[in-house]
N, C-alpha and C positions, 0 to 999 in steps of 0.2 A: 504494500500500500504506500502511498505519497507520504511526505512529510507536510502536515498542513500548520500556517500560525493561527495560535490557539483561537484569534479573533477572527480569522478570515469567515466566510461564507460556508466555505469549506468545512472545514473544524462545526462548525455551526451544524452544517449537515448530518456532517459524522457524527455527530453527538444525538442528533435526533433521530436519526435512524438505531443508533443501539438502543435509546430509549425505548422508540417503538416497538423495536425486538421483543423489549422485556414483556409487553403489553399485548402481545400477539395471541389469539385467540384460542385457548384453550377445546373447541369445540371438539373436537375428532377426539382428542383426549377424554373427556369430559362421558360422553358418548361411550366410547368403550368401559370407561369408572362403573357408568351405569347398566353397564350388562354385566360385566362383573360382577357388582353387590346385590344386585336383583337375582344373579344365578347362584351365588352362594347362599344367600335368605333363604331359597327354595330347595337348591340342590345339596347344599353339603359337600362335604368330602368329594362325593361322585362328581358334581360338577369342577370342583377341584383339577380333580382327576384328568377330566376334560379336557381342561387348556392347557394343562402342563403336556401333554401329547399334541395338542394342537402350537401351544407356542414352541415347547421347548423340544418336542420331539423324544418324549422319553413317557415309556408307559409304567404309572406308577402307582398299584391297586389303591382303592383310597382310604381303607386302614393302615397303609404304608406311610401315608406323606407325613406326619409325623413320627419323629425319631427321636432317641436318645443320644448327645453325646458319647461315640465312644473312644474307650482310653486308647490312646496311637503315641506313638516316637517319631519325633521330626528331626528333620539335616539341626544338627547343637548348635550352630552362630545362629540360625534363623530363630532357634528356641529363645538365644541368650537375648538376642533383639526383641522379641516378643516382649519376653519380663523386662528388657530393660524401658522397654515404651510404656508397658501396663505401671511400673514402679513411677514414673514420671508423670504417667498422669493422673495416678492417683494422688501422689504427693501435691502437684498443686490444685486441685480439685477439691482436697479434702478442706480448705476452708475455706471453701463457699458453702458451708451446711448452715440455712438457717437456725437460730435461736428461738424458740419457746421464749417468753416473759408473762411477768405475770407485770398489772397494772392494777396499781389500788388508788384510791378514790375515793376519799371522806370514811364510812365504812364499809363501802360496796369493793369488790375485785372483779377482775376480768383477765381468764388467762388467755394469750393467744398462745392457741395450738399448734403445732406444727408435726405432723404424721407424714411416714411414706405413702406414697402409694402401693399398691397392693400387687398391680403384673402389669409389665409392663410387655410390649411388642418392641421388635429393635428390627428393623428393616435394614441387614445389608447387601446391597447391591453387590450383584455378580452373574454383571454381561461378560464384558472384557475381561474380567478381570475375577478373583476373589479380594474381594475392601475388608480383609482383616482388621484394619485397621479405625473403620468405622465403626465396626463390630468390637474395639476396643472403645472409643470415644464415648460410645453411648452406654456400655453393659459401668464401667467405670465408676462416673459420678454416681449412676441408678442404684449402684450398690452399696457407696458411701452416702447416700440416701434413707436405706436402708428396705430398699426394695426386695422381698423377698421373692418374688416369680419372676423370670426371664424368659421370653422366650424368641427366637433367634427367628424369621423367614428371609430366605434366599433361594435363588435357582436350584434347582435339582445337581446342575454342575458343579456349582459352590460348595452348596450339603456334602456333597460325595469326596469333599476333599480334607485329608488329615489334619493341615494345617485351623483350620476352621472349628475343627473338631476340637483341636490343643487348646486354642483360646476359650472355647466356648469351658470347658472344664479347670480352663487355671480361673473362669470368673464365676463359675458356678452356676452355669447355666445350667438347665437339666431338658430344655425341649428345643428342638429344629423342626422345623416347618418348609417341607420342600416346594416351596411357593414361590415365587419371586412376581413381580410385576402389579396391577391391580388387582389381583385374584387373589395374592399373597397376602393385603392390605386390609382386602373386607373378609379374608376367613380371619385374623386378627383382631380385628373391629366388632364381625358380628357372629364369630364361635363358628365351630362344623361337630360332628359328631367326637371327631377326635381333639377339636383345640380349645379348649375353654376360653374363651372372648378374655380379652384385655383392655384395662381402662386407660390405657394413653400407647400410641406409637409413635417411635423415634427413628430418624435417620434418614437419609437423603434418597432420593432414587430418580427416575426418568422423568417423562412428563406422564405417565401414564400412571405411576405410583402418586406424583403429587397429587393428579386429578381426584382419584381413589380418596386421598386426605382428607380433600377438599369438601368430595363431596360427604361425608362424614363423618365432619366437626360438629361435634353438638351431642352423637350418638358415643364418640372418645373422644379424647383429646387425642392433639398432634403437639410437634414441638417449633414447626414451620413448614411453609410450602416452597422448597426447595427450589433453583430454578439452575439456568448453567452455570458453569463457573467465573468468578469475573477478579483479573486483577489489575489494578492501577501500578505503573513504578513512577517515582519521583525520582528524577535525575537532573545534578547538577554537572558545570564541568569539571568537578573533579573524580566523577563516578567514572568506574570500569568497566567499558560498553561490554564488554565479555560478561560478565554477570550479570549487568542489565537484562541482556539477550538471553543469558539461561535461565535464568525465575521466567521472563514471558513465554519462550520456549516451555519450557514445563509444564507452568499453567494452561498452553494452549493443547497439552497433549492429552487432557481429558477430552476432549473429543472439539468438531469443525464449530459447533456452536458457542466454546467458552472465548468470553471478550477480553481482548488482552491488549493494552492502550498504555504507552509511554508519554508521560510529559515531561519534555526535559527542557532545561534553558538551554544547551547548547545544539547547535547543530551539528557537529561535528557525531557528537553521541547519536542525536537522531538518522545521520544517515547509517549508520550502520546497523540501525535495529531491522531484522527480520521481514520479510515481505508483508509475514502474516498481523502484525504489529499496527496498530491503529498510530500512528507517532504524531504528537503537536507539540510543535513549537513554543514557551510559552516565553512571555517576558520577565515574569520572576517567579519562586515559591510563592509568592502571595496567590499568584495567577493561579499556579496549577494546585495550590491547597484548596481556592473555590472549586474548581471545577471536578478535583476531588470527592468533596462535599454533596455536591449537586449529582453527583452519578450514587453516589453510598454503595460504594462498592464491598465486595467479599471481603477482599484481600487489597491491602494498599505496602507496597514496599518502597522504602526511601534510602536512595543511593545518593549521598547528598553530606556537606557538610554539617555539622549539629545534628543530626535527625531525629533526637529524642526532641529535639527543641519543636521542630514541625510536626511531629506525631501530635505533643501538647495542643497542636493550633485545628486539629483535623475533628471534628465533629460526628463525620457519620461514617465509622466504618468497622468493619467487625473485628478487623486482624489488621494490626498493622506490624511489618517485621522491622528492624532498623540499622542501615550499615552492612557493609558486604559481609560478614560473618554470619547474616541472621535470614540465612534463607528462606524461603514460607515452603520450600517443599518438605523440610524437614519438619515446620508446623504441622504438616499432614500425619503425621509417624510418630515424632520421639521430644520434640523440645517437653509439651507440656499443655498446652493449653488445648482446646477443644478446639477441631478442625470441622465439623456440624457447624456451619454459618449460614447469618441471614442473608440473601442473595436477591439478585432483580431491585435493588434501593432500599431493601427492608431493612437495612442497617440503619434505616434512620427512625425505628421504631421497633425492631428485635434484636435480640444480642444470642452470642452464642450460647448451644447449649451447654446446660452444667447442670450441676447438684438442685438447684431451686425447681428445676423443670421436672422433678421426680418427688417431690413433695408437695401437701396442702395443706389448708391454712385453716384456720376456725377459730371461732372464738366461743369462750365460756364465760355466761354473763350470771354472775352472782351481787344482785341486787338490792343492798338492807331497806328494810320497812322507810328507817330513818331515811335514806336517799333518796328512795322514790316519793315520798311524802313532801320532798324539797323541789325536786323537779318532774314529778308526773304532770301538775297542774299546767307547765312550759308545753310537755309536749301533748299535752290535750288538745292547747292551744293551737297549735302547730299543726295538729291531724285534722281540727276543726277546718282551720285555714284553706288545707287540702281538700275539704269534703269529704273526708273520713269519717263521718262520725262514732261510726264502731271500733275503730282505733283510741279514740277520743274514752268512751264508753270501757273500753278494756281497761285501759290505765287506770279510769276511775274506781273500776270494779273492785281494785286489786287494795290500791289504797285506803277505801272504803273498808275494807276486809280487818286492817290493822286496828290494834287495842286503843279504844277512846278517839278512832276517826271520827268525823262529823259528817256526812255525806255532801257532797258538792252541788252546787246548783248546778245545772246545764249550760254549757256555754253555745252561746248563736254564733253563726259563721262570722260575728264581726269580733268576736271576743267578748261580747258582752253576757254579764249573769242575767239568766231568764229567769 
């Protein structure tokens, strides 16, 4: 692709066109979600069974498709890198675990609760590939969560492989689900004979799994609706176009659809990025920190002098790496942090997954005579205002109830005693 300045016409274009990208019509997608979860509601396992011979070309009876991990030996560097990635990102994971407090108040308390959830689903993707790795990211926090059910759906080719198997037993999973795709999503969501439904799924997949989320939210949770991959690099001229070009190279090797755009002040740098490489021109960091912003991207990398100083100035983005030591492919594997990011701009209103996303919240409201006696008459008030009156009525009720109450006149919607 050209090298465009970041003001031209040009650049202008480029930019709304990826926009647009993001925004592109989910229908065919959407469309297949709904034959999917309409045929698992109905079929079960059987229909299961279905498309795994229809997509994936493998016939798999349908008390089979779920499995147990089982115990296997893998190539020992690949074992040691496993633990050594599960160890890292449970260590910095483990303190994002919300706190429980209790709140007191004259003589009333209220504890906020904070409980795991109870099973979760972990979607990892395995087209190309087996994403071990995601299948760490998410089984991880959910466990230092304190998640007791796991259960794992991917391809049939995924399933069948040792290494998959290793993780799934060093985290304590105990079910595989040989499912992948939107089929895999709503026998998770809405149970088969053989899978006991789960109340939230996690983890990335095509457009065909987001759809499946999508449509589906409200029956489980989800953790986001995933979209391609997208990375920003920030470069000045004292960055090393050579690394420049392999974080974008990288990121674009998830597949033709992940956006992968260079802003750099110098030209020199920008002629040398990649064909595939989206490149503008900008006039300074100030320049290309906005237009940062404005995209909220996945992943944002700064090759740049200061760059902890410019991360500080960046607003919307999920990952940002810093300095040619701090590569974002190895964000994906071993640094630490969660590699489950908000993608398509959602960074400017979701963060990556972690610990919080496997817990819920509540509260326990223990309210003395004395308190409510102080403030029921407020919110009678307050219900009246609404046109509640049986809100109004309740509160009354209660206070009425207590040793040497006097009962309340009725108040009109204007707040006045009738």
């Amino acid at each position: 692709m050209p090298m465009y300045k970041a003001n031209s016409p040009e650049a202008k274009a480029a930019l709304e066109a990826l926009e647009a990208r993001r925004g592109e019509s989910l229908e065919k997608a959407l469309r297949v979600a709904d034959e999917m979860i309409a045929g698992v509601r109905k079929g079960g396992d059987g229909f299961v069974a279905e498309q795994i011979a229809r997509f994936d070309k493998v016939s798999i009876a349908p008390g089979a498709i779920r499995i147990a991990p089982r115990d296997v030996t893998i190539d020992g560097d690949l074992a040691e890198a496993i633990d050594t990635a599960i160890a890292r990102v449970e260590s910095f994971h483990r303190e994002q675990l919300p706190q429980p407090y209790v709140w007191n108040n004259g003589t009333s308390s209220v504890v906020h609760r904070v409980r795991p959830l109870q099973r979760v689903g972990i979607y990892a993707p395995g087209g190309r590939a087996v994403y071990i790795s995601t299948l760490i990211m998410c089984a991880v926090p959910a466990r230092i969560a304190g998640v007791t059910d796991l259960v794992v759906a991917t391809t049939p080719a995924a399933a069948d492989r040792d290494e998959l198997h290793y993780v799934c037993r060093k985290l304590g999973i105990r079910e595989i689900y040989r499912a992948g795709g939107a089929v895999g999503i709503a026998a998770l969501a809405l149970g088969t004979e053989s899978l006991a439904r789960v109340d939230k799924i996690v983890g990335p997949g095509n457009q065909y799994v987001t759809a499946a989320k999508m449509r589906l939210i409200g029956q489980i949770g989800i953790d986001m609706t995933a979209g391609p991959t997208e990375l920003i690099v920030i470069a000045d001229d004292d960055a090393d176009a050579s690394l420049v070009a392999a974080d974008l190279v990288a990121q674009a090797e998830h597949g033709p659809d992940s956006a992968v755009i260079c802003l750099t002040t110098s030209a020199a740098i920008g002629r040398q990025m990649p064909e595939r490489v989206i490149t503008m021109l900008v006039e300074s960091i100030d320049e290309a920190v906005a237009i940062a912003d404005r995209l909220a991207p996945e992943h944002l990398s700064i090759h740049a002098k200061y760059p902890e100083a410019i991360a500080q100035r960046v607003e919307n983005c999920a990952a940002i790496y810093c300095g040619p030591s701090s590569p974002g492919a190895a964000g994906d594997y071993i640094i630490g942090p969660n590699h489950v990011l908000p993608t398509a701009g959602s960074a400017r209103f979701f963060s990556p997954l972690g610990v919080y996303d496997f817990v819920k919240r509540s509260n326990v409201v223990s309210l003395s005579a004395e308190d409510l006696a102080e403030i029921g008459p407020k919110a009678e008030l307050l219900a009246v205002f609404e046109g509640l009156p049986n809100h109004a009525r309740s509160i009354a009720a209660r206070r009425e109830q207590a040793p040497g109450a006097e009962p309340e006149k009725e108040l009109s919607p204007k707040g006045e005693q009738s």
